[in-house]
N, C-alpha and C positions, 0 to 999 in steps of 0.2 A: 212792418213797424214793430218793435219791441216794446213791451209795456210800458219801460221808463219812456220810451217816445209819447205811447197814450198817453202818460199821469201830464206831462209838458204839455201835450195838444189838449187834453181835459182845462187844465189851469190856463192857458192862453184864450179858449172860449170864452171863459169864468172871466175872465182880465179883461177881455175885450167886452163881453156885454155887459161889464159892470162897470166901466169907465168913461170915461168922457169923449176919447178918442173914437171916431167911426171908419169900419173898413166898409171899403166895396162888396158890394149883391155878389159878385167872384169868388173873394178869398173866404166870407162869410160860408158858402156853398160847400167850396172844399173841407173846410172842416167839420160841416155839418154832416158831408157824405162820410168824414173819417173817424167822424164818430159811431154814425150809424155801423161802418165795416169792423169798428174793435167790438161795438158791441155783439154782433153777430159771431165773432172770434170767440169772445169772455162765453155767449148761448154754447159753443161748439165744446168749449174746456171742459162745460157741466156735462155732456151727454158723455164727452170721454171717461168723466171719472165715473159717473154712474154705470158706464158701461164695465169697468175695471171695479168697483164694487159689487158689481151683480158676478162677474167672474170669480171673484175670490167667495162669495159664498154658492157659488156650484163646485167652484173647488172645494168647501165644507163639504158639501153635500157628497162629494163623488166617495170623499174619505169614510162618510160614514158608511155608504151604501158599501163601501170594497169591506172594509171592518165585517159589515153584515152577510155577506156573501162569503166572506173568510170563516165562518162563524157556523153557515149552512153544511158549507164544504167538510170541515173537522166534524160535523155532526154524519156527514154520509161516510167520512172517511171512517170513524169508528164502529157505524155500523156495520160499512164494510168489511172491517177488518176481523169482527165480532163474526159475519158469516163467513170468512176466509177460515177462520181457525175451526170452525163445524165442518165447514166440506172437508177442512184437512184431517181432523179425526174420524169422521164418517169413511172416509178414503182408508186410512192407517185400517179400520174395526174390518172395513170390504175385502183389501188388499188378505189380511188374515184370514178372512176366511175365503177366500179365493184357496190360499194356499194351503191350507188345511185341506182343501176337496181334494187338490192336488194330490197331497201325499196321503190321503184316505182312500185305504182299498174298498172297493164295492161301490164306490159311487157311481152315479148313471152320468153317461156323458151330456145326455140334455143339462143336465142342473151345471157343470161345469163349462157348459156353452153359455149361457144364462148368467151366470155369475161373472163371465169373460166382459159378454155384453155391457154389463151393468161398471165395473169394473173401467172400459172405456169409456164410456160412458160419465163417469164420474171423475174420472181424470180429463176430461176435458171441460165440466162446469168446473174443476177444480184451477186447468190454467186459464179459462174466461175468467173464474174470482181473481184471480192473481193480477191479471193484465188490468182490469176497475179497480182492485184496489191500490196498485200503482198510480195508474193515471188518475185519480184521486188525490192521490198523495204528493206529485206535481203539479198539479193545479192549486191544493191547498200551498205548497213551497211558493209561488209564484206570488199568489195573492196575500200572502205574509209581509212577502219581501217587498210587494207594493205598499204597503201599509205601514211598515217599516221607513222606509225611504219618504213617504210623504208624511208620520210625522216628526225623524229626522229634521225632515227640511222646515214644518211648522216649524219646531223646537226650537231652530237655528232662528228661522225669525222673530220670535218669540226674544229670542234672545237676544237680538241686534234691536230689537225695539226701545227691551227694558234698557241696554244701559244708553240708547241715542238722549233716554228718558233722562238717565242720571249723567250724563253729561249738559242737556239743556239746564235740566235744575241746576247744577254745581254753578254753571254759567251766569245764573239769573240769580242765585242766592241774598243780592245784594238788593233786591226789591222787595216789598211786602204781597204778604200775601192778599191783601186786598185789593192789591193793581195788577197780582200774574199768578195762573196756576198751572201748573203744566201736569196732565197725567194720558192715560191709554185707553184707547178705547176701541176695541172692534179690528185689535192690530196696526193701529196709527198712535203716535204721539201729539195732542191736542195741549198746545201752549197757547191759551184764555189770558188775552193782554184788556186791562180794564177800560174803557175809554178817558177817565182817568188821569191815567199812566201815560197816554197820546195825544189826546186833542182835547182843546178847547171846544165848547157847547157849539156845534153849527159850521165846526171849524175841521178841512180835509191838511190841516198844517203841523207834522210831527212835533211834540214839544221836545226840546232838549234833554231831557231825562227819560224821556220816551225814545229818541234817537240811540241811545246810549244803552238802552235796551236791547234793542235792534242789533247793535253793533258786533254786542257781546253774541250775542243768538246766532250774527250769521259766521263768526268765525268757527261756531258748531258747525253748521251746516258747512261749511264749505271743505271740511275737514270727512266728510260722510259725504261723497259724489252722486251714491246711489239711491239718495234720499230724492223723493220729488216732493213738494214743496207749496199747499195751497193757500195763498189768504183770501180768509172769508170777511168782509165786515158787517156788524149788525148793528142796528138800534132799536131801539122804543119804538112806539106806538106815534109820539108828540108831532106833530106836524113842523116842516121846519118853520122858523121863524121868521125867515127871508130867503126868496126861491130868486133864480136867475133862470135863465132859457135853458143853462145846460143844467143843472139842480135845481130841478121843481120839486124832487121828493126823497123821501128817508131811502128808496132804494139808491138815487142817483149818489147820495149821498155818501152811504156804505162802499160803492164802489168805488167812488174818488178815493175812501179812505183808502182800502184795499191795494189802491194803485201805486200812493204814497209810501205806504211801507214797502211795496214794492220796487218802489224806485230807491229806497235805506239799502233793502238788503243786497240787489245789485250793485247800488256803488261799492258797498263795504264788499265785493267780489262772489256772489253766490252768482250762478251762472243763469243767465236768464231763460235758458230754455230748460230750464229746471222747475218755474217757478210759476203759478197760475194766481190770477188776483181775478175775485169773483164777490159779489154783494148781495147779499140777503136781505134787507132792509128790515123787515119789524115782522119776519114772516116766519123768523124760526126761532121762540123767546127761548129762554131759558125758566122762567117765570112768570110769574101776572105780572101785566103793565098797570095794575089800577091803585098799584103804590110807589114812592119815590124808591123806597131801597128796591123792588121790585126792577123798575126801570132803569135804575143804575147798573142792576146786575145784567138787563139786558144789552144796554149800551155798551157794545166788544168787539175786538176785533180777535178769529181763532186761526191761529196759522198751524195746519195740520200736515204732519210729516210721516211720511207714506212708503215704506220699502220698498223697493222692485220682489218682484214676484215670479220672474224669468221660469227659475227652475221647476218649482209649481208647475207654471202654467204648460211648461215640457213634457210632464209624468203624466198631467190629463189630455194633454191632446194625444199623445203615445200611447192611452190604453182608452 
């Protein structure tokens, strides 16, 4: 079942236990099971993206740790290189006076054995230096070029973020700032739609200027395929004002919102398996609840828009 089928089977509950009309212990059951089954779906969205959160910052991590082992390497490499050039003058001062014994008459031939030995001797720490400071210097080229390339590809998304950024804004420009703000955070695009801007006090029913929001948002989105696509909704603290069997509380609540807009941006064509609707209810504020403007600013719905990460996650499993 697709969301927009949940937010329909959500509101049909709501319709039926709130109305006059009675269904059978049956059809009651069924929807009862089908909610319990979306809801265990909505549990499954959160683990997946927390699990794709905690990825992208080991992918931090891997970045910094290769940086830092890049860093080690150049430090051995120049040491290395530092003792490559003494063995090799050490070698040039030996070599001459090898050759000097050479064409010196009167020398004993011990001291000319002696100096032979020493001589190979030294020419072979000389190609042992050579061969470490090579492979050294390979290893530093490699781990450059890792560190390069991932952040390259940061950069790249970094950069498909900012302008997803200034294309929502351009899009939305016609609202105020006090019903929508859209900025980045953590490498996602977070558009903060007010409560507001959407619904009425108590109410899972998009307002018309709030739809029209929506509208304009998802012809962004649909235009960016590779975006995936979270709605979060939140409220206050305030308990609601009147619960029914399927909303008894500020979480059931948030999520019906969630659903709702979810069901906007899919008709107006964002793809639905693009799209996760999930509700936080009065557990993640933005501010204290123990004042009105407080509580207004936590009353929101955040629809946060999330890059694929593909190539990244290619460079870390591959090293």
């Amino acid at each position: 079942m697709t969301l927009k089928n949940f937010t329909g089977l959500s509101l049909g509950l709501f319709l039926l236990a709130s109305g006059s009309a009675c269904v059978s212990q049956k059809k009651y059951d069924q929807l009862l099971s089908e909610k319990v089954r979306l809801e265990a779906q909505k549990h499954e969205s959160e683990e997946a993206l927390a699990v794709a959160e905690s990825t992208i910052e080991r992918l931090e991590t891997a970045l910094k740790n290769t940086k830092d082992e890049a860093d080690s390497i150049r430090q051995e490499l120049r040491a290395s290189t530092e003792n490559l050039n003494a063995k090799t003058q050490a070698y040039i001062e030996l070599e001459e006076y090898y050759n000097n014994l050479v064409n010196s008459s009167g020398k004993l031939n011990k001291d000319l054995a002696e100096q032979q030995q020493r001589l190979l001797s030294a020419r072979e720490e000389l190609e042992l230096a050579r061969q470490q400071n090579q492979e050294l210097s390979l290893n530093l080229q490699e781990r450059e070029k890792r560190v390069r390339e991932l952040e390259q590809i940061l950069e790249e998304k970094e950069k498909a973020v900012a302008q997803l950024k200034k294309r929502v804004s351009d899009a939305l420009l016609n609202f105020k700032e006090n019903d929508l703000t859209v900025q980045v955070k953590n490498g996602k695009v977070y558009v903060s739609l007010a409560e507001q801007l959407l619904f009425k006090s108590g109410s899972i029913a998009v307002d018309p200027k709030g739809v029209n929001a929506l509208k304009q948002l998802a012809g962004v989105l649909k235009e960016s395929p590779e975006i995936q696509i979270l709605v979060e909704g939140h409220t206050d603290n305030v308990p609601l004002g009147r619960t029914s069997q399927y909303m008894k509380n500020n979480w059931d609540l948030s999520v019906l919102r969630a659903t709702s807009i979810v069901d906007i941006l899919t008709d107006a064509g964002v793809a639905p398996d693009r799209v996760t609707a999930a509700g936080r209810g009065e557990h993640l504020p933005l501010t204290t609840n123990e004042t009105a403007e407080g509580r207004a600013k936590n009353r929101r719905t955040e629809i946060i828009l999330t890059p694929k990460l593909d190539e990244l996650f290619e460079i870390l499993e591959g090293n």
